[in-house]
N, C-alpha and C positions, 0 to 999 in steps of 0.2 A: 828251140823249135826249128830254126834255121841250121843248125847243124844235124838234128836229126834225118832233114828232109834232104840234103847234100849226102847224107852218108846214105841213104835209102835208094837217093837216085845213082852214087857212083857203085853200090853194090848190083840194083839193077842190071846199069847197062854193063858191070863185068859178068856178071854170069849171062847178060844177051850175048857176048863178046867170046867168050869159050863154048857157049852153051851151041851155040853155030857152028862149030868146028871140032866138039867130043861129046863122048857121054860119060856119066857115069856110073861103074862098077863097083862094088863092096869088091876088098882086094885080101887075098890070102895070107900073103907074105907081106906087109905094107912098107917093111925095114927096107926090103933088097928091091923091092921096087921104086921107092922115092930116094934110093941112092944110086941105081943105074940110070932112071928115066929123069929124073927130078922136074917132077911136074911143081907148074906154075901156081896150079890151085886146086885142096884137096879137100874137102869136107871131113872134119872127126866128129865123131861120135864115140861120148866118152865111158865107161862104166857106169856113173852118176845121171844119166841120161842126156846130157848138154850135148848140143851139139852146136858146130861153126865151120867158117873156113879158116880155111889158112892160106897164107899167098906166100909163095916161095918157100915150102917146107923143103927142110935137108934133118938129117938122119946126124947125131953127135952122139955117138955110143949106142945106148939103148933109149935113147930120147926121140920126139920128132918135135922142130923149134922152126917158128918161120913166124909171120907176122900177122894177128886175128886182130879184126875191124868191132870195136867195142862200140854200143849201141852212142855210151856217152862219150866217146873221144871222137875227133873228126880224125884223127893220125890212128894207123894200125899201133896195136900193140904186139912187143917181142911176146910170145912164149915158146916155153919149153915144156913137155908132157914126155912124161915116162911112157914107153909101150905099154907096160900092165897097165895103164890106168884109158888104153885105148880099146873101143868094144871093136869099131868099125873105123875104115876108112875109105 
């Protein structure tokens, strides 16, 4: 319970924390953008319907990998997601 309510509140105040200073867009090209810009935190939305963030995403091939905040772990988790298997970004 205690860990839920930690991860709820530091998800919160990071999107109050970027949410103040951008917005955001569904993005065209999301490869050549999160490897020129390499933004901080980017929402996917998957084929499957899921959707999350991701903090610190970078681009490895045809991949986007950076670290998604899992409901039961208080520590981000690494993933890695193929592009075909991204709808939106």
């Amino acid at each position: 319970m205690f860990t839920r309510a930690v991860t709820r509140a530091t998800a919160v105040t990071l999107c109050l924390a970027l949410g103040a200073c951008s917005s955001m867009k569904t993005l065209r090209t999301p490869g050549t953008y999160i490897e020129s810009v390499r933004p901080k935190l980017i929402r996917i939305t998957q084929t499957d319907g899921s959707r999350y963030f991701m903090i610190g995403a970078r681009m490895d091939g045809d991949a986007v990998m950076g670290f998604v905040q899992e409901r039961k772990s208080v520590m981000g988790e690494f993933r890695e997601v193929p592009l075909a298997d991204v709808a939106k970004v």
